[in-house]
C-alpha positions as CSV (number, residue, x, y, z in Angstrom):
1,X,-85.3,220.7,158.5
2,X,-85.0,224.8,159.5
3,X,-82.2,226.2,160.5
4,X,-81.7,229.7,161.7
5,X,-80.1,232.4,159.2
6,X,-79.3,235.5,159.7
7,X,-79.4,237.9,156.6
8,X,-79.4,241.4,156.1
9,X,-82.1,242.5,154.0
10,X,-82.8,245.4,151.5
11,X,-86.3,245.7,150.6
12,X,-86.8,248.4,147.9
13,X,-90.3,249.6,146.7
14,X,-89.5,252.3,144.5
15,X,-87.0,250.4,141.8
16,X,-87.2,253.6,139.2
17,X,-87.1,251.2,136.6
18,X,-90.7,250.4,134.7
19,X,-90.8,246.2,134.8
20,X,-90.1,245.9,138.8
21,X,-92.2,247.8,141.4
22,X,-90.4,246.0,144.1
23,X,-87.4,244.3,145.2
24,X,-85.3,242.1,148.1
25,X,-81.6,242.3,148.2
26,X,-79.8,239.8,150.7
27,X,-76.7,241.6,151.3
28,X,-73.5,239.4,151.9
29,X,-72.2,238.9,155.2
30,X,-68.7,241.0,154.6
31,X,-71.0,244.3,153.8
32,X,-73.1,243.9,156.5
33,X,-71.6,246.5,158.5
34,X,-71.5,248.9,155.7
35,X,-73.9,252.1,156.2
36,X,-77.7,251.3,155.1
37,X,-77.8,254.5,153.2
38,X,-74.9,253.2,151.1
39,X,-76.2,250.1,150.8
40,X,-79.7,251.6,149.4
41,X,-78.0,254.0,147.3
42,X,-76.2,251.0,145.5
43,X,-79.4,249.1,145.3
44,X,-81.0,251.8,143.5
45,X,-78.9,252.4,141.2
46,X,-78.6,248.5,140.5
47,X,-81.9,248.1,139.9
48,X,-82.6,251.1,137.9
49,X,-79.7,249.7,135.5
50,X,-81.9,246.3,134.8
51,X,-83.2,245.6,131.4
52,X,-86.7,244.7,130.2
53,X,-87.2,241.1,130.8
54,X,-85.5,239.1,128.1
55,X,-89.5,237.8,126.5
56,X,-90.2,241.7,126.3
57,X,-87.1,242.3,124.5
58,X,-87.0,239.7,122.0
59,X,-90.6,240.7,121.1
60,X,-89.2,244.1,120.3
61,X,-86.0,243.2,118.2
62,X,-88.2,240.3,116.6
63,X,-90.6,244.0,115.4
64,X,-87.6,245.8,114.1
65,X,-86.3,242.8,112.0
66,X,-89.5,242.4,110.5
67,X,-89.7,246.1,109.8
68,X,-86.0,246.1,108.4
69,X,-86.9,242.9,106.3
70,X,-89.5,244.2,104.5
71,X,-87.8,248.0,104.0
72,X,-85.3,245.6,102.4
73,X,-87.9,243.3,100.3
74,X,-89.6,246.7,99.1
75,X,-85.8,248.2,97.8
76,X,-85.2,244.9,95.9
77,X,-88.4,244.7,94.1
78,X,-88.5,248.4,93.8
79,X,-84.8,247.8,92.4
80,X,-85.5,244.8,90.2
81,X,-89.3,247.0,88.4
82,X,-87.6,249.7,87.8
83,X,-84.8,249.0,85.0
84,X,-88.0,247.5,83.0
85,X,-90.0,250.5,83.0
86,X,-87.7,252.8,81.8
């Protein structure tokens, strides 16, 4: 069963952030009246504050613990060699 809603709608196509091109904002009802250009402003600045998709950052920090791991590694046996050639 449909039912009729009314909504007010933000579509924004230029997010400034690099992992969304586009985006819909229902607005709720109380801000409704508000001015469209605040309401844009805010979305904007919303959207350009989003992070990278949580599969995209765990991929990253997964790199740099490997990286930091083996820097580690490296030191100990470097640490561990050294006393015996000397």
């Amino acid at each position: 069963m449909l039912r009729g809603i009314n909504h007010t709608v933000i579509e924004v196509n230029e997010t400034g952030n690099e992992y969304y091109e586009r985006a819909i904002l229902f607005v709720r009802p109380e801000y409704a009246s508000a001015q469209r250009a605040v309401l844009e402003d805010e979305a904007r600045k919303m959207l350009k504050r989003l992070d990278a998709p949580s599969a995209i950052r765990s991929r990253r920090g997964l790199r740099k613990k490997l990286m930091a791991g083996a820097a580690v590694f490296i030191g100990g046996v470097l640490a561990g060699i050294l006393p015996f050639l000397f």
